[in-house]
N, C-alpha and C positions, 0 to 999 in steps of 0.2 A: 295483405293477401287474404282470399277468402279462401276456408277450407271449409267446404261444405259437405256435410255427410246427410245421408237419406235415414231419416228417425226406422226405427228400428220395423218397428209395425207395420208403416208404407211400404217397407223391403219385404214383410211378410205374407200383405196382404194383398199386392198386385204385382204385377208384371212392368218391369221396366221397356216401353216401349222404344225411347228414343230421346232426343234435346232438341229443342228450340233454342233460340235466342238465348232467353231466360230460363226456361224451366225444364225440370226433367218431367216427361209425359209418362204415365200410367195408367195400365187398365188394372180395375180393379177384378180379384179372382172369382166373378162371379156371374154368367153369363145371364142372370136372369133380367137384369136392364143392362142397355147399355150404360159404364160407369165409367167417365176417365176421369184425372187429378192433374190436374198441374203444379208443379214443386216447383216454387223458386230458386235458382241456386246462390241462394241467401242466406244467411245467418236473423233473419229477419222473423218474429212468429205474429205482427201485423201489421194489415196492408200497407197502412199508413208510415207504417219505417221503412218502406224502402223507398228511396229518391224517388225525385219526378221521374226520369228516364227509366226505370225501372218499373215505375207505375205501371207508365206507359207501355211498355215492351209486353207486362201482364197484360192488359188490356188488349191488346192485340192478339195474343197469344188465345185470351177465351171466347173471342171474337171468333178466329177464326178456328177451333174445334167445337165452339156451338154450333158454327155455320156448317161445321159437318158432323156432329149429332146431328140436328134436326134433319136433317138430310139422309139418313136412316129409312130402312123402313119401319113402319108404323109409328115412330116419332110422333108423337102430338104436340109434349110440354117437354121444357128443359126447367130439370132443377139445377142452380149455378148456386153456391154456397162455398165460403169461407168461414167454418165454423170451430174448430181447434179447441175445444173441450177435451178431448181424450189425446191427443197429438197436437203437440201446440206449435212445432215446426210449419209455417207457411206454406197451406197447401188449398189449392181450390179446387172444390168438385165440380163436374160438368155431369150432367147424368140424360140420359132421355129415357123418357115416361109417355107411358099409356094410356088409357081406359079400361086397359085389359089386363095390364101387368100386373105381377103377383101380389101387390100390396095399396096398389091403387085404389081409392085418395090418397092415403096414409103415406107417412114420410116414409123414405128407405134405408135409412141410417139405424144402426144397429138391429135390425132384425137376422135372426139367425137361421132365415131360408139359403144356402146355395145349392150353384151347382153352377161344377166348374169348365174350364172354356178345353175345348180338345186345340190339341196343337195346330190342326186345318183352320179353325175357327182364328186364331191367334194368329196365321198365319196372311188369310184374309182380310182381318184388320189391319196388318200392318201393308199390306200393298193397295188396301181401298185409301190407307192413309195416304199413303205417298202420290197415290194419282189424284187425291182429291184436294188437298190443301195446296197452298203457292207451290210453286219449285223451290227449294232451299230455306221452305222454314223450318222444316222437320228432320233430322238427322235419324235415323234409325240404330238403334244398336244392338 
């Protein structure tokens, strides 16, 4: 049986959006790019240990919440990384980026700019999600 619990920090630092397939979806608490995570709900901290069908389930999964990042406005680039240096639980960032955004060129991982999402804001995320990806890949919660 898998009992999968969400690392302590991920619980801290974003907002539980909802589940897919595979993962639990997050935004992160910071509305200055958009930032989402994908959590496997895996016992698994890289990519390569989880099964082919699992892979795969991933893959689909950042398939289709890239496909709506860029889909954003002013979206130009997606940053997509699995990097687990400080949180070593399996988790993939999806991010969209700018020209203009607050740290652009420059990575956006650990910089100590926020500023955080009002509940309307969070509120419209989660219903542009639901109209914008398949029917039935996103569960909300």
């Amino acid at each position: 049986m898998n009992s999968f619990t969400l690392d302590s920090r991920l619980a801290n630092d974003c907002i539980v959006l909802g589940e897919m397939r595979l993962s639990l979806l997050l935004l992160l608490k910071n509305a200055l790019v958009p930032w989402f995570i994908l959590v496997p709900r895996r016992n698994q901290t890289e990519l390569f240990e989880l099964d082919r069908e699992d892979q795969e389930a991933l893959l689909e999964e950042i398939n289709l919440l890239s496909n709506f990042v860029k889909g954003l406005v002013g979206v130009e680039k997606l940053n997509i990384a699995a990097i687990g240096n400080v949180v070593k639980q399996l988790h993939v960032h999806v991010i969209g980026r700018n020209s203009e955004d607050f740290c652009w060129p420059n990575v956006v991982w650990g910089r100590p700019e926020k500023t955080p999402y009002t509940d309307e804001e969070i509120g419209k995320i989660r219903e542009s999600l639901i109209t914008k990806l398949p029917e039935g890949s996103l569960r909300l919660t």
